[in-house]
TIMI-539205 format. One line per field, with one value per residue (C-alpha): x, y, z; residue number from 1; residue in three letters. Coordinates in nm, 2 decimals. Example, Ala and Ser with C-alpha at 12.3 -4.5 7.8 and 13.67 -1.06 7.14 Angstrom:
2
u = (1.23/1.37)
v = (-0.45/-0.11)
w = (0.78/0.71)
n = (1/2)
res = (ala/ser)
***
This chain:
86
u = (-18.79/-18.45/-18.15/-18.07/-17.69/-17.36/-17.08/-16.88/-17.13/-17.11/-17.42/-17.62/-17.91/-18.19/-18.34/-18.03/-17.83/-17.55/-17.54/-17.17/-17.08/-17.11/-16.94/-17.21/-17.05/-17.29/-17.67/-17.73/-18.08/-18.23/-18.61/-18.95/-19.03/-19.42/-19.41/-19.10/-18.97/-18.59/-18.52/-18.25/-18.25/-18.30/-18.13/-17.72/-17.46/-17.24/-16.94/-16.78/-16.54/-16.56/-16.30/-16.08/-16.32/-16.51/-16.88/-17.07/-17.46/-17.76/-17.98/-18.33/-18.21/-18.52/-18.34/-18.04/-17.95/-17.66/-17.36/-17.17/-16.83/-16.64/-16.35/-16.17/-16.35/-16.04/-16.09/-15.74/-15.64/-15.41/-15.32/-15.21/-14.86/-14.69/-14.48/-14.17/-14.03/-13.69)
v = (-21.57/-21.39/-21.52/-21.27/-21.40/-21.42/-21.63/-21.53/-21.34/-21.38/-21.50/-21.61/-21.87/-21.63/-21.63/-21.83/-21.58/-21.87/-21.96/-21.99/-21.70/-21.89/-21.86/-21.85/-22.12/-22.15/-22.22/-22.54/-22.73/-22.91/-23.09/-23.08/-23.38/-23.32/-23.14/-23.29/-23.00/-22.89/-22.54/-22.36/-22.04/-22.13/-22.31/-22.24/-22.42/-22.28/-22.32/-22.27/-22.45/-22.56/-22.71/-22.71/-22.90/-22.78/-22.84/-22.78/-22.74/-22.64/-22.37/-22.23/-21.86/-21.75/-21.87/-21.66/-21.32/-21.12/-21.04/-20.70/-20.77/-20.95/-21.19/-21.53/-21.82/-21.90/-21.79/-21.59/-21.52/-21.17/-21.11/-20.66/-20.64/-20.55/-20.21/-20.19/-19.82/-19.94)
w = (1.80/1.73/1.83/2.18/2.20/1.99/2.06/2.28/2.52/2.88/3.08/3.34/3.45/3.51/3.88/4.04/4.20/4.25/3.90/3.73/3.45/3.11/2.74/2.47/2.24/1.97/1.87/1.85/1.66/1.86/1.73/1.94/2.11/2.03/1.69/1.57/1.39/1.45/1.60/1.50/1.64/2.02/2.22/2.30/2.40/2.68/2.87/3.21/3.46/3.76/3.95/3.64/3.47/3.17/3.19/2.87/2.86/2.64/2.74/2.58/2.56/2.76/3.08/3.02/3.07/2.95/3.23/3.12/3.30/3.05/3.20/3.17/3.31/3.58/3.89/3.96/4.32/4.35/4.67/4.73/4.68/4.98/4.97/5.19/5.23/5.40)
n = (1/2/3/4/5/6/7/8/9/10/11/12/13/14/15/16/17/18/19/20/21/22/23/24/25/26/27/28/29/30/31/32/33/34/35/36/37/38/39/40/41/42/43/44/45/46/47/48/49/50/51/52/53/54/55/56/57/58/59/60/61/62/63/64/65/66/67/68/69/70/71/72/73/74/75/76/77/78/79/80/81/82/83/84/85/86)
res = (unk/unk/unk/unk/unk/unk/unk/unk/unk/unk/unk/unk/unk/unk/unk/unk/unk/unk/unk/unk/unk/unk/unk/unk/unk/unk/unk/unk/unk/unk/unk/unk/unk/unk/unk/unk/unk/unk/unk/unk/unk/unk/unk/unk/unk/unk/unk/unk/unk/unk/unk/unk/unk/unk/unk/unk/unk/unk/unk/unk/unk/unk/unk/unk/unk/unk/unk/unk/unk/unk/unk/unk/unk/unk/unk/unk/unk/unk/unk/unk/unk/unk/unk/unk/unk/unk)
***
């Protein structure tokens, strides 16, 4: 299968509609438990925060789908600036 993702990409758990946006980090091997053979081409490694922590887990890139707005992984509150004519 060909790898779907680079690093850097911004996505998604597929089907949770209250799933964090994640960093692509990289592809990571990772070997069959009933073949035994080692897949390279896979299975990523992604990151995102939660609570200011950083949370890192690997994903089959099946289960993933790719967000198009870009952005940091902080949550930033702006509040409207407030325009005074006097």
């Amino acid at each position: 299968m060909p790898r779907k993702f680079k690093p850097g990409d911004w996505v998604k758990v597929r089907g949770k509609l209250t799933a964090p946006k994640m960093q692509v980090i990289k592809y990571v091997p990772k070997k069959d438990s009933i073949f035994g053979v080692v897949d390279h081409d896979n299975y990523l490694e992604c990151v995102w925060y939660k609570n200011g922590e950083r949370l890192l887990e690997v994903f089959h890139q099946r289960k993933l789908i790719k967000v198009m707005e870009s952005g940091g992984l902080f949550q930033t509150f702006r509040t409207n600036p407030k325009l005074r004519l006097t």
